[in-house]
N, C-alpha and C positions, 0 to 999 in steps of 0.2 A: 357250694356257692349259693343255692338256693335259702338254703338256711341263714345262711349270713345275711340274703337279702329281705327276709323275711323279719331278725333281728333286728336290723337298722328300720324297718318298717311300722314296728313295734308289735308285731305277731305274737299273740301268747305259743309256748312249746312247752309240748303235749308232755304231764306228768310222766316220770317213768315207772316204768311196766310195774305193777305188781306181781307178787310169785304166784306163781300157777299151782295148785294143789296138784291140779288132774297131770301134769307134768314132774310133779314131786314124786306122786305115785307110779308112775311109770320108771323114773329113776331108782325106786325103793324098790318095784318088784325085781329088778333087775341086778341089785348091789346088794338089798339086806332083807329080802324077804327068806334068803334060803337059811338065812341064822336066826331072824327072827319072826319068821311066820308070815304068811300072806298077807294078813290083817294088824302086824300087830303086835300078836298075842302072844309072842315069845316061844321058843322050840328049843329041841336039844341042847343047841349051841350058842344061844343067844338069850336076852330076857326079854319081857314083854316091852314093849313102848307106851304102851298105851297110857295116856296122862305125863310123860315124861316130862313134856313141856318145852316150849323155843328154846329154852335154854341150853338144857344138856343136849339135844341134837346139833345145836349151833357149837358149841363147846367141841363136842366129841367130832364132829365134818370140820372144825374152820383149825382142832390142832391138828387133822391128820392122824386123831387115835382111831375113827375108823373109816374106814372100812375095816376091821381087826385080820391082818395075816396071817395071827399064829394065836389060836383059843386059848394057849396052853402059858404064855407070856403075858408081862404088863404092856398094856397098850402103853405108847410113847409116842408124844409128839413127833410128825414127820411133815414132809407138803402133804397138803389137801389133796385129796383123789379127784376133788370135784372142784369147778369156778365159782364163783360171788353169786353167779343168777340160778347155777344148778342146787349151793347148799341154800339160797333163800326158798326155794319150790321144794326142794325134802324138809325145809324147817315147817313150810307152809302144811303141807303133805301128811307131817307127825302128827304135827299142834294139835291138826284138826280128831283126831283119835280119842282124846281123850284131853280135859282142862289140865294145864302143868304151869309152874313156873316159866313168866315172858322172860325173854332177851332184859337183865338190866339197864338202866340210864345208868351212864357212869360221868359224875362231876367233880373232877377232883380240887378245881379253882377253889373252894375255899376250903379243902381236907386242910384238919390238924393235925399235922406230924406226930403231935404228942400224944394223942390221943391211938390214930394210928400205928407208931411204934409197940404201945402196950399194950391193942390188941392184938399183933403181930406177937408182940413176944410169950401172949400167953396162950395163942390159941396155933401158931402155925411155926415159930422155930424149932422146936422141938424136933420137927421133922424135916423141915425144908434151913435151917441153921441160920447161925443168929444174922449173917448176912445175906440170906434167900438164894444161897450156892446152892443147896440142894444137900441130901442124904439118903444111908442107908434105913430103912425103916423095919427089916425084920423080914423074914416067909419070902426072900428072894427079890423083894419090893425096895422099892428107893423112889422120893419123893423127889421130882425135879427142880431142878434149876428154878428161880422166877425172874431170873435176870435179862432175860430178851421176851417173855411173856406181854402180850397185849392186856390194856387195862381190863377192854369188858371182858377176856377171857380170864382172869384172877377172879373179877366179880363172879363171873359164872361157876367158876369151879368152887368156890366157897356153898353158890345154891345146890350146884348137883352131888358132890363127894364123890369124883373121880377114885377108882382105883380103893384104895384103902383110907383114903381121908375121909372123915366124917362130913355130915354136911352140918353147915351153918347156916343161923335164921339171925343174918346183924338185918340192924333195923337201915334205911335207906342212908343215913349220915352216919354211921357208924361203918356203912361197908364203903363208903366213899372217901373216909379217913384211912383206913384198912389199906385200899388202892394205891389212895395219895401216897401214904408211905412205903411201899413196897414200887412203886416208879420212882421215889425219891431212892432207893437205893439202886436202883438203874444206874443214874444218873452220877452217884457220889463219887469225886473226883480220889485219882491213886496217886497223891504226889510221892508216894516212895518207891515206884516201877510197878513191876509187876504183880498184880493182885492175890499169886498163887490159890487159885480161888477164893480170896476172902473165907481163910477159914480161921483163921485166928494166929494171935503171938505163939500158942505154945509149937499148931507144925511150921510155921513161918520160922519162927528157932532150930526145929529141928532138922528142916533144909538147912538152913545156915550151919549148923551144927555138922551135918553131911560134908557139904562142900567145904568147909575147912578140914574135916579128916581126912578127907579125899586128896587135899593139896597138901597137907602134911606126909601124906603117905609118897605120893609123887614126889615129892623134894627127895624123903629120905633115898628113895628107890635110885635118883639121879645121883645122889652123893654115895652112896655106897657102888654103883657101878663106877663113880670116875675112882673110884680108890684103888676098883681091883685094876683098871688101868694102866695105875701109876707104876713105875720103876720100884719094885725092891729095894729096901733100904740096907746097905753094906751092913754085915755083922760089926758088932764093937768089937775090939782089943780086949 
């Protein structure tokens, strides 16, 4: 109520908080110093941070690749371990370690699709497929989905190279084409039902191809039990 009354009074309301390092670090020694060192500097189970930059800490805390469960598997998106004010105080916390790659702007309001699609298709179908369904990549790996991915986290993972994808250096209108296009296939409408992942005519055929041998086979199976059913037919003369 107070606040309300302070608004209609024309009170200016106080900036919000910035992330707190010395809070960052406290959450760091607690969740990822034992993989990646007290400081840092990387250890048995983890690599160094240092320099890693906003980005890939914001990337790897806001999909849920880490905290990492299991050394020995690909990290994969899950829920965040942490809230909005806890990943902004470990982004705070990293940053300050060492100079890295900031958190991108991402604008996609004047991305060109055109332009976007054929960096898409030269630099990231191949693995994530020609509709950003996702794929197998080789060594156990498979390159996700980007169909429910947030835009800055696209952008980001082009700066960091999660996983086995290389990193990319697009210039600031060229990753903002990039985005634009890959939220444009978010969005692109399935007037023929269901999408079966958007993976193309030839398995989309070969479903279809399935489910009709399947019903062919079913028919025969019913017509050949009503036969044995039936009555005997009288010998001829």
């Amino acid at each position: 109520m107070l606040s309300l009354v302070l608004w209609a009074a024309g009170a200016s309301v106080a900036p919000a908080q910035e992330p707190d390092p010395a809070e960052g670090r406290e959450l760091y020694i607690d969740s990822c110093a034992s993989c990646h060192g007290a400081e840092g500097e990387g250890a048995e189970h983890g690599p160094s941070l240092v320099g890693v930059g906003a980005a890939s800490v914001d990337f790897y805390l806001r999909t849920g690749r880490m905290p990492l469960a299991n050394e020995s598997q690909q990290a994969v998106k899950k829920e965040p371990a942490f809230d909005d004010a806890q990943i902004e105080s470990l982004v705070a916390y990293v940053s300050s370690l060492g100079e890295g790659p900031p958190i991108p702007e991402v604008d996609t309001a004047t991305a060109e699709l055109s332009a976007g699609q054929e960096l898409f298709r030269d630099n990231c179908s191949a693995c994530h497929g020609a509709a950003g369904a996702g794929g197998a990549v080789g060594s156990n790996a498979f390159a996700p989905s980007l169909l429910e991915t947030d835009p800055v986290q696209i952008a980001e993972a082009t700066i960091v190279g999660p996983g086995q994808m290389p990193k990319f250096a697009f210039e600031e209108e060229a990753l903002n084409d990039l985005v634009g296009y890959v939220t444009y296939l978010q969005d692109v409408p399935e007037p023929g039902g269901e999408d079966i992942g958007r993976v193309g005519p030839v398995a989309e055929g070969f479903v279809a191809w399935v489910a009709g041998m399947g019903a062919l086979i079913a028919i025969s199976m019913f017509v050949g039990r009503k036969r044995e059913r039936s009555p005997a037919e009288p010998d001829q003369a």
